[in-house]
C-alpha positions in Angstrom: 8.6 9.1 6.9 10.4 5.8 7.0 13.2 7.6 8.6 11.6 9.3 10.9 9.9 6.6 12.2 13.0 4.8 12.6 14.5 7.4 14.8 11.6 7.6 16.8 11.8 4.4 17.5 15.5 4.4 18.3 14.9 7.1 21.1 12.6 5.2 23.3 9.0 6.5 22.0 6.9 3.7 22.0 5.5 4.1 18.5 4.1 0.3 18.0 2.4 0.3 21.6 -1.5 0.6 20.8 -1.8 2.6 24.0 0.1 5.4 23.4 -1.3 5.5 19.3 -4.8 5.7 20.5 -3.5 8.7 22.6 -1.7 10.3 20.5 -1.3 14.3 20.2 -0.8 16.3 17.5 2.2 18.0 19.1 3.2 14.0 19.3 3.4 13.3 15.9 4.8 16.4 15.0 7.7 15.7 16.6 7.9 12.2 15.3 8.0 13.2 11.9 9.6 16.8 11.7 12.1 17.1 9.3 13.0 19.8 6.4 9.7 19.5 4.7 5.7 19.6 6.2 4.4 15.7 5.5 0.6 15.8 3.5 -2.6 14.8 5.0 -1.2 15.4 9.0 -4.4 15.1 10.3 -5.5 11.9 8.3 -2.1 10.2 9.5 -2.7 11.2 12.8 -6.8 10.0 12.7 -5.4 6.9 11.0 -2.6 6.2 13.8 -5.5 6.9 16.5 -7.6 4.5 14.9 -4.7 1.6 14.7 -4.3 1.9 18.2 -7.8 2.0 19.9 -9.2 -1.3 17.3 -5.8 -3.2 18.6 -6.7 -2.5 22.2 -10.6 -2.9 21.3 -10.2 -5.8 19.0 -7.2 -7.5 19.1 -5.9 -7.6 22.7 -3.6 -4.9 22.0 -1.3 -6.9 19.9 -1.6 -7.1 15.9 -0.2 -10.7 16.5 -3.8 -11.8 17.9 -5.0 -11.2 14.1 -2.3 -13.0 12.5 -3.0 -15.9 14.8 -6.8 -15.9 14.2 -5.7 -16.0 10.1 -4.2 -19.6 10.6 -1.4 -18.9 8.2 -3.9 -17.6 5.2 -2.8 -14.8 3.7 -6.5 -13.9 2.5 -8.0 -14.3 5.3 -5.3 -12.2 7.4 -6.2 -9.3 4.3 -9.7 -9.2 4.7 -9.7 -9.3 8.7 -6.7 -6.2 8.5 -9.9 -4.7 6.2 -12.8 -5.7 8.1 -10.8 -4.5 11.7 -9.5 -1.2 10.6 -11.5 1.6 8.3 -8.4 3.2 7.1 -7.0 0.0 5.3 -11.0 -0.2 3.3 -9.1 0.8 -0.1 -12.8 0.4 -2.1 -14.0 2.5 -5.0 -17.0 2.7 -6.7 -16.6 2.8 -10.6 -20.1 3.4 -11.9 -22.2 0.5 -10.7 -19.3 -1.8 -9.7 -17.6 -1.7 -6.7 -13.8 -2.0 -6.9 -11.9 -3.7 -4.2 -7.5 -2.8 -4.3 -6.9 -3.6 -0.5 -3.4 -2.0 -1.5 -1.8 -1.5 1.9 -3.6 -4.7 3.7 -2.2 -6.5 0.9 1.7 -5.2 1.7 1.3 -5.3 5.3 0.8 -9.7 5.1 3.6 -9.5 2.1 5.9 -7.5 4.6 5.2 -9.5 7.8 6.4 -12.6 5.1 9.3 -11.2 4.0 10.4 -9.7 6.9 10.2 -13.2 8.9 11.0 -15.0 5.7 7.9 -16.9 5.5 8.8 -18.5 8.9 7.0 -18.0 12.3 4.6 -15.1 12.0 5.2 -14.9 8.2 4.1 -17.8 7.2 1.1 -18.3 4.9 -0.7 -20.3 2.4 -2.1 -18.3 -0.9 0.5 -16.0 -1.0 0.4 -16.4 -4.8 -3.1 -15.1 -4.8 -2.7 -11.5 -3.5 -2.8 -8.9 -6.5 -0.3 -6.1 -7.5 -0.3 -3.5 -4.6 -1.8 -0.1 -6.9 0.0 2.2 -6.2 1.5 5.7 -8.3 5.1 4.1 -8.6 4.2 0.8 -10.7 1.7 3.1 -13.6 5.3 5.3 -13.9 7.1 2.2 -15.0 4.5 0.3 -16.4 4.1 3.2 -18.6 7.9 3.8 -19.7 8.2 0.0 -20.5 5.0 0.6 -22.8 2.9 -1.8 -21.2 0.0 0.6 -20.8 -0.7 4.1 -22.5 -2.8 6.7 -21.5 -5.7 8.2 -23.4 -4.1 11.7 -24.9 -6.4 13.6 -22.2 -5.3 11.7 -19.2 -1.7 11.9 -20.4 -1.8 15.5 -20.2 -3.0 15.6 -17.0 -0.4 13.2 -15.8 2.2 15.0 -17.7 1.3 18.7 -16.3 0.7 17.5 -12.9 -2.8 18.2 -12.6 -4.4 16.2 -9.3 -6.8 13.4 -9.6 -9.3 13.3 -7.5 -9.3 10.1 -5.0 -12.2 7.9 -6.7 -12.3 9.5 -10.0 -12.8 7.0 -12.5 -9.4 8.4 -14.1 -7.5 7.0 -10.7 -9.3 4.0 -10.5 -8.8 3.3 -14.4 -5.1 3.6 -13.5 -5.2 1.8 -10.4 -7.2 -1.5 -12.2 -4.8 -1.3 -15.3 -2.0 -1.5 -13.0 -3.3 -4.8 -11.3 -4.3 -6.5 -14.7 -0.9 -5.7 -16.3 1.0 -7.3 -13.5 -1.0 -10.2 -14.0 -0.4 -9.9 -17.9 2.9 -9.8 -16.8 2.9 -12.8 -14.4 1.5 -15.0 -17.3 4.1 -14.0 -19.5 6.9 -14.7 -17.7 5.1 -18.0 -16.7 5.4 -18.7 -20.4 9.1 -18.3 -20.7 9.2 -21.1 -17.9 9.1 -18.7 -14.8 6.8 -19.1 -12.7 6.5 -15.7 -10.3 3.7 -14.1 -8.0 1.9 -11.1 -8.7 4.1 -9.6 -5.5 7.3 -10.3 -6.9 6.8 -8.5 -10.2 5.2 -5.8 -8.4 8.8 -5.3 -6.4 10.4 -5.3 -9.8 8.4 -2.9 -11.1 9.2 -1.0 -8.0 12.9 -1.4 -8.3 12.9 -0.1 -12.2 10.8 3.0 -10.5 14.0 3.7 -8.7 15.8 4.0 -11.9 15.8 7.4 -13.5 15.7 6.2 -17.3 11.7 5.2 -15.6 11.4 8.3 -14.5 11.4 10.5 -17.4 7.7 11.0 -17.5 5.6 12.1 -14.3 3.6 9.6 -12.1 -0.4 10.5 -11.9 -0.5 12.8 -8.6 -3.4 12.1 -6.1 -3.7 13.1 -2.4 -4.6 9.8 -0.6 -4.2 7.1 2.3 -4.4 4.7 0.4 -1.3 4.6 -1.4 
């Protein structure tokens, strides 16, 4: 996808203009991201890209930068407006009579813009060291190979076979929560050998191991879902 967004851009279509996502076709994104295999959830991408578009020209003056301005260099408050403004970024859950809050891809969207502008100019923000693990199906793999978490024997035999979770079962969001509160197990442990880190930087090294194939050996959980 990353690709084929690049080359998009590259040719002249004007895939970060709010304007022409609002408006966008089917036949549109097709195009954009055709390549050997058919992308899941089309039609949620293309509601989702639809949606980005219209609340930037509705809400933001048509430029995402309007939302970073009206954040005043908080990271939190620049993830919950990204929440509040667009439906597709709501990552909530419900696990019995508690409502779960993992804000995934807000959460990486203010990490990126800080990375990408090295925490200068647009990218810079207080609290940065208060944003969570981003939950996602890549960190549970590793997580699990390092033997920081186990599964119950029922759960690993769904994730071992493949079987699809549900979006919002309680096994996903058991997952999902376990993943957040062993980075932060993680965080304090390295704090206690004198380094002091952020829940986003172990998450990316948890990532990077997940590019390993000794971490691979085992499956990740499978779920169809926008969120991650």
């Amino acid at each position: 996808m990353a690709a084929s967004l690049k080359r998009a851009q590259e040719s002249g279509i004007p895939i970060t203009q709010p304007d022409f996502l609002a408006n966008l076709s089917a036949d549109d994104l097709k195009g954009i991201l055709s390549g050997n295999v058919e992308i899941p959830l089309f039609e949620e991408r293309l509601f989702n890209l639809r949606e980005a578009g219209r609340i930037l020209n509705s809400t933001w003056r048509g430029d995402i930068i309007h939302l970073l301005e009206s954040a005043k260099g908080n990271a939190l408050v620049a993830v919950k407006k990204i929440v509040d403004s667009f439906p597709s970024f709501r990552d909530d859950a419900r696990y019995g009579e508690i409502e779960v809050y993992f804000w995934k891809r807000a959460q990486i969207f203010i990490s990126d813009v800080n990375l990408a502008f090295a925490g200068r100019k647009w990218g810079k923000f207080i609290h940065m060291d208060k944003l969570t693990a981003f939950a996602d199906y890549k960190l549970p793999q590793v997580l699990r190979a390092l033997g920081v978490i186990s599964y119950h024997p029922d759960l690993a035999s769904k994730v071992d076979s493949m079987q699809v979770l549900s979006q919002g079962c309680e096994e996903e969001i058991e997952i999902r929560a376990m993943t957040v509160w062993a980075v932060e197990a993680l965080k304090n442990a390295f704090a206690a050998q004198g380094r002091e880190v952020s829940s986003t930087w172990v998450d990316n090294w948890l990532w990077q191991l997940g590019q390993m194939e000794s971490f691979r050996k085992r499956p990740y959980h499978r779920c169809r879902t926008i969120f991650y």
